[in-house]
C-alpha positions as CSV (number, residue, x, y, z in Angstrom):
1,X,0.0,0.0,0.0
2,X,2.9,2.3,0.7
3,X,4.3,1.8,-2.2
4,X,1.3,2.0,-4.4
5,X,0.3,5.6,-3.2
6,X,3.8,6.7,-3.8
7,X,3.9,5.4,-7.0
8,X,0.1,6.9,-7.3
9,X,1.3,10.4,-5.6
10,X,4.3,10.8,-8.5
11,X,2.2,9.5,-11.4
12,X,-0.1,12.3,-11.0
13,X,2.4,14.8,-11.0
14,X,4.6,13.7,-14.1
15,X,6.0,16.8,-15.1
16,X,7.1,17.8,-11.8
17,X,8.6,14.8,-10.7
18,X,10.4,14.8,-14.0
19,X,12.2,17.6,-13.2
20,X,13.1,16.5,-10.4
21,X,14.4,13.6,-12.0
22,X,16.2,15.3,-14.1
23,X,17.8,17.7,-11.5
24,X,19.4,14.4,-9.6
25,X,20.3,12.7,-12.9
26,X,22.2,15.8,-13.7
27,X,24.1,15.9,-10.4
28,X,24.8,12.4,-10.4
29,X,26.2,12.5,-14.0
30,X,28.5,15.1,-13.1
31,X,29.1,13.2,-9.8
32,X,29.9,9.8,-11.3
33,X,32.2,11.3,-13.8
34,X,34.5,13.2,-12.1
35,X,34.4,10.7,-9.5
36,X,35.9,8.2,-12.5
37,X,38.1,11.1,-13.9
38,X,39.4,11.4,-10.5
39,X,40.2,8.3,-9.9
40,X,41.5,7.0,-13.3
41,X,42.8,9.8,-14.6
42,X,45.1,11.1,-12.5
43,X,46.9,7.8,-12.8
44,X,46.9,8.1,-16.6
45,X,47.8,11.8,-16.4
46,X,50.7,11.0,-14.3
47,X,52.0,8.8,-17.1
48,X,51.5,11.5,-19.3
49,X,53.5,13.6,-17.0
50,X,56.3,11.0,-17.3
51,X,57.2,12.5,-20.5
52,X,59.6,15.2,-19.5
53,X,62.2,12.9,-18.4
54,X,63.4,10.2,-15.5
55,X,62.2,11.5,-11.9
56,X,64.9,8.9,-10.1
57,X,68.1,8.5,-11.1
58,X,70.4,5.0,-9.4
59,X,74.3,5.8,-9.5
60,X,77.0,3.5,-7.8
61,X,78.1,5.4,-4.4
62,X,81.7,5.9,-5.4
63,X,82.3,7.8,-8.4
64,X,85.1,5.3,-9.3
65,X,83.0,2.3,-9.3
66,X,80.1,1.4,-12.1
67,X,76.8,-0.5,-11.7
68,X,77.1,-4.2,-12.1
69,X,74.6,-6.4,-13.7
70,X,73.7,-8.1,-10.4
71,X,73.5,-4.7,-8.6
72,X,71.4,-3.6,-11.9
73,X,69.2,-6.6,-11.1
74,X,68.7,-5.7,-7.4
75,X,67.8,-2.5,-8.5
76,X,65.4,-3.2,-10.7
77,X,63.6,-6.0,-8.1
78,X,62.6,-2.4,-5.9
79,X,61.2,-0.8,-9.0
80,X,57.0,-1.8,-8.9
81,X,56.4,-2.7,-12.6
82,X,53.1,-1.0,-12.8
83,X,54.0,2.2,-12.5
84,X,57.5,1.9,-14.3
85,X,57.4,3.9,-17.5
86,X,60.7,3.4,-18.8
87,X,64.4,3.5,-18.1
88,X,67.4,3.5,-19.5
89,X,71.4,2.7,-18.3
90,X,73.9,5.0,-19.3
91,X,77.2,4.5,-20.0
92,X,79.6,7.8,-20.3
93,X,82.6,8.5,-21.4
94,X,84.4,11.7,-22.3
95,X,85.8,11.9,-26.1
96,X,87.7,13.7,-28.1
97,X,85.8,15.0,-31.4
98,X,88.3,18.1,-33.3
99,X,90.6,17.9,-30.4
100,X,88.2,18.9,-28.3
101,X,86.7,17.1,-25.4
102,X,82.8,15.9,-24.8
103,X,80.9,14.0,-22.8
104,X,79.1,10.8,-25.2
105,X,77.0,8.5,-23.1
106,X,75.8,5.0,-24.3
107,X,72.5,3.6,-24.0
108,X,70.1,1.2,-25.5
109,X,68.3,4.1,-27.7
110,X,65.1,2.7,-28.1
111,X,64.5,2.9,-24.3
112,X,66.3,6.3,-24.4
113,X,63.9,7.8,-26.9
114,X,60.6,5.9,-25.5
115,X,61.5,7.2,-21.5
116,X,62.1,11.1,-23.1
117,X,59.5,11.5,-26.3
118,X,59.3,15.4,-25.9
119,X,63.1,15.6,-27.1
120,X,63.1,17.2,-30.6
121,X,65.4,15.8,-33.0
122,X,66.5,17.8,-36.2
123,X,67.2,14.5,-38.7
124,X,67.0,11.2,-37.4
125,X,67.7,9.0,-34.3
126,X,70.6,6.4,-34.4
127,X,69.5,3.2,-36.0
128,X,72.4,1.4,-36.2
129,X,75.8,1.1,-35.3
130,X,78.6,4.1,-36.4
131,X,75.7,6.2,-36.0
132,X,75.4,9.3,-33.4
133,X,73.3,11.7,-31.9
134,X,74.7,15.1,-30.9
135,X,73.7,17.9,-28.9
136,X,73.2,21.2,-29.9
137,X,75.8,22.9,-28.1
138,X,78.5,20.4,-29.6
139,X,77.0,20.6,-33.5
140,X,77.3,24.1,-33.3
141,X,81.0,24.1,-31.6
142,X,82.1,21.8,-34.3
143,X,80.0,23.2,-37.2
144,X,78.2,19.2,-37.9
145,X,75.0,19.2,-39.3
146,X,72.7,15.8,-39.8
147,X,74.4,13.8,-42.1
148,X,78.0,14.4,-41.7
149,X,81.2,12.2,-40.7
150,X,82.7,13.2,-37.7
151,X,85.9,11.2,-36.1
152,X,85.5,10.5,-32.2
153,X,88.0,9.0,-30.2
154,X,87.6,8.2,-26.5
155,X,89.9,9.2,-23.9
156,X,91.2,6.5,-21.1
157,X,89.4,6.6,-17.7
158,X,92.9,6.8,-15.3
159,X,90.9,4.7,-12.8
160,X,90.5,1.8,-15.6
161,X,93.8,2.5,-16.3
162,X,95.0,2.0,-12.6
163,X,93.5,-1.2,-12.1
164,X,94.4,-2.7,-15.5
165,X,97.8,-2.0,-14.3
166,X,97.3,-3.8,-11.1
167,X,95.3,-6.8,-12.3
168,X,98.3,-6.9,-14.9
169,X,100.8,-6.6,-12.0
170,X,99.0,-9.1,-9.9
171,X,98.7,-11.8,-12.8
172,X,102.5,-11.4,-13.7
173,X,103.0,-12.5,-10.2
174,X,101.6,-15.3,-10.3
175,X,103.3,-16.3,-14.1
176,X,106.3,-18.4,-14.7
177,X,109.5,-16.3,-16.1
178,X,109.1,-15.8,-19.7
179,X,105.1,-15.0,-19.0
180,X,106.3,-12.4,-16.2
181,X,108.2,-11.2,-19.3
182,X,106.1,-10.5,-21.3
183,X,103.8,-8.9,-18.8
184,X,106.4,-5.8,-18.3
185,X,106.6,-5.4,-21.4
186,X,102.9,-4.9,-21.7
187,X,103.1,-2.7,-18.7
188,X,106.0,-0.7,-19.8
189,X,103.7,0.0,-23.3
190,X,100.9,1.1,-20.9
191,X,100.8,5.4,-20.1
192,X,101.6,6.2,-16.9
193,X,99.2,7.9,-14.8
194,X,101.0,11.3,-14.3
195,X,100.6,11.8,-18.4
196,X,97.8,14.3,-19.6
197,X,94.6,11.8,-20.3
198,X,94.3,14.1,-23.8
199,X,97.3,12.1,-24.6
200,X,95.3,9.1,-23.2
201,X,93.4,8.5,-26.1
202,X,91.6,5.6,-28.6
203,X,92.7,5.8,-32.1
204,X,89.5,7.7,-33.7
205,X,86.4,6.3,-35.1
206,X,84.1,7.8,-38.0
207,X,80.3,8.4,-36.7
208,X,77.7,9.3,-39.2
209,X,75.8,12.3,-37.8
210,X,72.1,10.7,-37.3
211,X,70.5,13.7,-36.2
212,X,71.1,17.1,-33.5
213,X,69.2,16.8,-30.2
214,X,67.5,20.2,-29.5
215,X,65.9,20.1,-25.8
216,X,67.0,23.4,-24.1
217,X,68.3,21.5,-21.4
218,X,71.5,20.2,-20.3
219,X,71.3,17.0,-22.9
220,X,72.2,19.6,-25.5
221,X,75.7,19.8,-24.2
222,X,76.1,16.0,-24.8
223,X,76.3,13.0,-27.7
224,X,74.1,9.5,-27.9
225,X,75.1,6.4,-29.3
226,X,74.5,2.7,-29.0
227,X,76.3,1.3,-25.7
228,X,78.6,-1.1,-28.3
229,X,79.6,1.6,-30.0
230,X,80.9,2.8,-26.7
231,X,82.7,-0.7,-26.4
232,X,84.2,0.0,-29.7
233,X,85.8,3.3,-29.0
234,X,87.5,2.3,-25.2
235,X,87.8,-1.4,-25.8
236,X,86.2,-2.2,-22.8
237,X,83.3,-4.0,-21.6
238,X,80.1,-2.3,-20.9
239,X,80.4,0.0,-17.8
240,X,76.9,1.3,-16.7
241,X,77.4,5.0,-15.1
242,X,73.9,5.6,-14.1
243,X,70.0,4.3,-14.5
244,X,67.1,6.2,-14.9
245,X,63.9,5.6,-14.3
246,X,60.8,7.0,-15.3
247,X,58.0,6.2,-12.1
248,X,54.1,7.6,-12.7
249,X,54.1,8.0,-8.9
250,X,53.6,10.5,-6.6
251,X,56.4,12.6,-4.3
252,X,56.2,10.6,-1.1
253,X,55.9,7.0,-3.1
254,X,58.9,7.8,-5.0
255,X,60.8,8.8,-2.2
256,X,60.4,5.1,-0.6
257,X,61.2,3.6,-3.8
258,X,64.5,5.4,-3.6
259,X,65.1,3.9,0.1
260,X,63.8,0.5,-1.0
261,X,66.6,0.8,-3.7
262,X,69.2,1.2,-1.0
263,X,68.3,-1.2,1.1
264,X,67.9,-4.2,-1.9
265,X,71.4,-3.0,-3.4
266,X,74.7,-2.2,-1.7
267,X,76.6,0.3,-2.8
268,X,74.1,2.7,-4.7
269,X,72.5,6.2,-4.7
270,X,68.9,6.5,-5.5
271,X,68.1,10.3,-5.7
272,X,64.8,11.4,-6.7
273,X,64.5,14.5,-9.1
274,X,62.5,16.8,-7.1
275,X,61.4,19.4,-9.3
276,X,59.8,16.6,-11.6
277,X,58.6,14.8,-8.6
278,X,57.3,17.8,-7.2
279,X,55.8,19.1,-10.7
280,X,53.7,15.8,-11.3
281,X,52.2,16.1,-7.1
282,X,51.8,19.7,-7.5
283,X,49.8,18.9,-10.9
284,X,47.6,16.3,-9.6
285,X,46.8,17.8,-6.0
286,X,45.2,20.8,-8.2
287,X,43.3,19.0,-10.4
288,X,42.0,17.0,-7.4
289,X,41.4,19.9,-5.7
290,X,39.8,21.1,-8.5
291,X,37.4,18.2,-8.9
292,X,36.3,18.1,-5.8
293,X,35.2,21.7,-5.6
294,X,33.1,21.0,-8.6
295,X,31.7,17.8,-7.4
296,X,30.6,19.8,-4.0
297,X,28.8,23.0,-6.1
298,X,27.1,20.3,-8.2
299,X,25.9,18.3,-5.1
300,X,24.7,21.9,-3.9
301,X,22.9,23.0,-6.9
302,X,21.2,19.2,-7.1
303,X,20.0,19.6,-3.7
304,X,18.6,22.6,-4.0
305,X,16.7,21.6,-7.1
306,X,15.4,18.2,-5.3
307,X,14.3,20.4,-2.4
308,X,12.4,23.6,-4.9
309,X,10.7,20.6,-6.6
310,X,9.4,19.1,-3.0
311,X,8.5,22.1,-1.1
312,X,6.4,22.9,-5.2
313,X,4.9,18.7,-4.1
314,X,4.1,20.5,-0.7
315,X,2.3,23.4,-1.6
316,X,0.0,21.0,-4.2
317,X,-0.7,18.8,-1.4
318,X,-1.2,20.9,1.2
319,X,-5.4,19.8,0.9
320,X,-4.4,16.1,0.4
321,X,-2.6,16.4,3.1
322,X,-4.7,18.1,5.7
323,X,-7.7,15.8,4.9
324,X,-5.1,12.6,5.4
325,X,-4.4,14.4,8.8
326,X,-8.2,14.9,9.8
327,X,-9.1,11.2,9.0
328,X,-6.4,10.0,11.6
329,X,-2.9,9.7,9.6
330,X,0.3,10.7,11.5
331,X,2.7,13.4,10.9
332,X,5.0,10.1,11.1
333,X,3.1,8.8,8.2
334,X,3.2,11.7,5.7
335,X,6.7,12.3,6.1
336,X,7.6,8.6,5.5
337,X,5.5,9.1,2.1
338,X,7.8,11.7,1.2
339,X,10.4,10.4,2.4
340,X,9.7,7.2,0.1
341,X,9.0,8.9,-2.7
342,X,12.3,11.3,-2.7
343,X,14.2,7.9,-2.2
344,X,12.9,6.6,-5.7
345,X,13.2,9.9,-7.6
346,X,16.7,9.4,-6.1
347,X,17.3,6.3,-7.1
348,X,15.9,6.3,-10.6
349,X,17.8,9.4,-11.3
350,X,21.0,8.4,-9.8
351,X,20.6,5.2,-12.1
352,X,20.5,7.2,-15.1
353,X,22.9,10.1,-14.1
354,X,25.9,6.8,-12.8
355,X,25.4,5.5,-16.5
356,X,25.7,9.3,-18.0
357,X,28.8,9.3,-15.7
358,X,30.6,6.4,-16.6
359,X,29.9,7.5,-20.8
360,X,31.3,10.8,-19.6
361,X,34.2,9.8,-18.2
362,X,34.9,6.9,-20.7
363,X,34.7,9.8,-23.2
364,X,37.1,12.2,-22.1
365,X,39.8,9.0,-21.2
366,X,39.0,7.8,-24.5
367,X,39.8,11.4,-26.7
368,X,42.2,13.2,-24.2
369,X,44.4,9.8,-23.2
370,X,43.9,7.5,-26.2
371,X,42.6,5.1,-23.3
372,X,40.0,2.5,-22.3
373,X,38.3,2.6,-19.2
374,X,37.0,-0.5,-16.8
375,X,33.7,0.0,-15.2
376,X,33.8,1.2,-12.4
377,X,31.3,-0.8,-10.2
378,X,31.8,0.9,-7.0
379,X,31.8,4.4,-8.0
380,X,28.5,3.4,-10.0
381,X,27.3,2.0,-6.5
382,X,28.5,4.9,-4.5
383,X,26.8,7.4,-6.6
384,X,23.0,5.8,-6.7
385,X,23.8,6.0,-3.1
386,X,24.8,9.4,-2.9
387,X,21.8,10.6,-4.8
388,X,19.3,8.7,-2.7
389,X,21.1,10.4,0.3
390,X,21.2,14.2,-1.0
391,X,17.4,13.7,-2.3
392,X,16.3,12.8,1.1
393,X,18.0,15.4,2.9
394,X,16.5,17.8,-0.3
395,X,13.1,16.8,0.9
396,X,13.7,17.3,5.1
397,X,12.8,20.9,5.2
398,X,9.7,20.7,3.0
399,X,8.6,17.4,4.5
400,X,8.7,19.1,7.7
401,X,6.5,21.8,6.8
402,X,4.0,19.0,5.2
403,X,3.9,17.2,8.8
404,X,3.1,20.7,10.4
405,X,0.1,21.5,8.4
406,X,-3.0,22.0,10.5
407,X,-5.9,20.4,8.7
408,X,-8.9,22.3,10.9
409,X,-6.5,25.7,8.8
410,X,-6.2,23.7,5.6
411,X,-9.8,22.6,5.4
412,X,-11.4,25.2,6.6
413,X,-12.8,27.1,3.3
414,X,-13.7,23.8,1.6
């Protein structure tokens, strides 16, 4: 019976209950799409973010030591695979290109590029080997331009040097007479350490000039080739310098990925980038900030719809409900009526407005981020809930006023 005179109560009154319909669906569209783009987004956004470069950086502790492959390994066991974006281990080495000295570093390219796609190249990246990228500052020093053959030889790193000399020294040792022999000689063809390292130097190499790295940062001052084409030039084996990492994380998160990375490995330095770091937090705290603003004038403005449209329901009913009143119904009674019947104008129109939501949200994912979105079940839950809950509070003040009515005042001209 409840039910039916509910149901009775907002079939006679079609067009205003559709409006009120419509008020809540509109709220709870806007509500169950930012609620999704608040979620979601933000996580894609951050990868987005990840763009302008590695926001953690791995170096060995000493500057004379290099990372290993089972430090490497250790390392990347702390990285969480599901926010890594990239990274990308760098080998560097100074050169020598027109007798003058630059810093090359060696990489896998492919991850290079993929970790940094906002650097602008003018010609091509390296495809294969004998192929080099160079910075801006350095094409412009030697006068090279995308396509040219440039010579680069690579200076000797003294503390290679040092401890070739005393593996050598240690192995000759060790060696009969006519091997010990032969190992001075060796040593006697190896520079001293007191000798300039410009005279310290591998014979040169041609490079074809792939392209010139323009980023208006410090990468301009450098040159990027394939880490064997480092091998090539010093004649050593691979010798990683640095990693680094590209995280879609925020500030606080990234700084305990850096400590986890110290703990799992020995020997290394995790150090965030803080002004990237603090760029993607700043970034998303706004546009949380900023969503949550708008889903609290939305709730407002759905509210006070719901509660114009009920205290309209009121003044209509004002008769109706004085005569229920006069045959023996309780106060109690009428407002449960209006309570039940805000509840289903809440519940139909937070149905509709979660499924406008979710098409919203899928919408702006799909054109801004090139993205899919999952359903989102719970924020689809939530938000029927939430609109049942802000249509009933709509409905207190008038619903009060209905259960005051006096029905000897109401009644008393008819």
């Amino acid at each position: 019976m409840f039910w039916r005179m509910v149901m009775s109560s907002i079939l006679r009154r079609r067009s205003r209950v559709l409006i009120a319909i419509l008020a809540v669906a509109i709220g709870a569209t806007t509500l169950s799409g930012l609620a999704t783009i608040a979620i979601d987004v933000p996580a894609q956004m951050a990868r987005e973010v990840r763009s302008y470069g590695a926001n953690l950086v791995v170096s060995p502790a000493s500057s004379e030591e290099s990372l290993d492959d089972a430090t490497l390994a250790a390392v990347d066991r702390a990285v969480p695979k599901d926010t890594l974006v990239g990274s990308a281990a760098f080998e560097y080495v100074t050169v020598l290109v027109n007798d003058q000295p630059f810093l090359a570093a060696g990489s896998d390219l492919e991850s290079v590029r993929a970790m940094n796609p906002y650097w602008f190249v003018e010609g091509e990246w390296p495809q294969a080997e004998g192929e080099i990228l160079i910075g801006e500052e350095i094409a412009q020093t030697i006068g090279a331009q995308p396509g040219d053959q440039i010579l680069v030889a690579a200076l000797a790193d003294p503390s290679r040097e040092a401890k070739t000399q005393d593996e050598t020294a240690g192995q000759a040792a060790s060696d009969g007479p006519d091997e010990r022999d032969q190992h001075d000689d060796a040593t006697e063809q190896t520079p001293l350490q007191g000798q300039s390292v410009y005279a310290q130097k591998s014979e040169p190499l041609p490079f074809l000039v792939s392209g010139i790295l323009k980023t208006g940062g410090n990468e301009d001052a450098y040159m990027y080739t394939a880490s064997s084409d480092i091998q090539r030039m010093t004649g050593n084996k691979a010798a990683v310098s640095i990693v680094e990492y590209s995280i879609a994380t925020e500030a606080e998160q990234l700084s305990q990925i850096a400590q986890s990375i110290e703990n799992e490995a020995s020997n290394v330095s995790a150090r965030v980038v803080k002004r990237l770091a603090s760029s993607d937090s700043g970034v998303l705290d706004m546009l949380r900030s900023l969503l949550a603003i708008i889903t609290g004038i939305v709730l407002a403005l759905t509210m006070i719809g719901v509660s114009t449209t009920m205290v309209a329901v009121v003044a209509e009913r004002r008769t109706e409900i004085g005569l229920r009143k006069a045959l023996g119904a309780s106060s109690r009674s009428v407002v449960i009526e209006f309570v039940g019947e805000s509840a289903l104008l809440g519940l139909v129109g937070g149905g509709l407005g979660a499924l406008f939501g979710y098409a919203l949200a899928y919408g702006v994912t799909l054109n801004v981020f090139h993205r899919s979105l999952d359903v989102p079940v719970l924020i689809l839950m939530m938000t029927v809930l939430a609109s049942v809950g802000v249509s009933v509070l709509a409905c207190l003040p008038p619903v009060r006023r209905a259960a005051a009515i006096d029905p000897a005042l109401v009644l008393r001209g008819e």
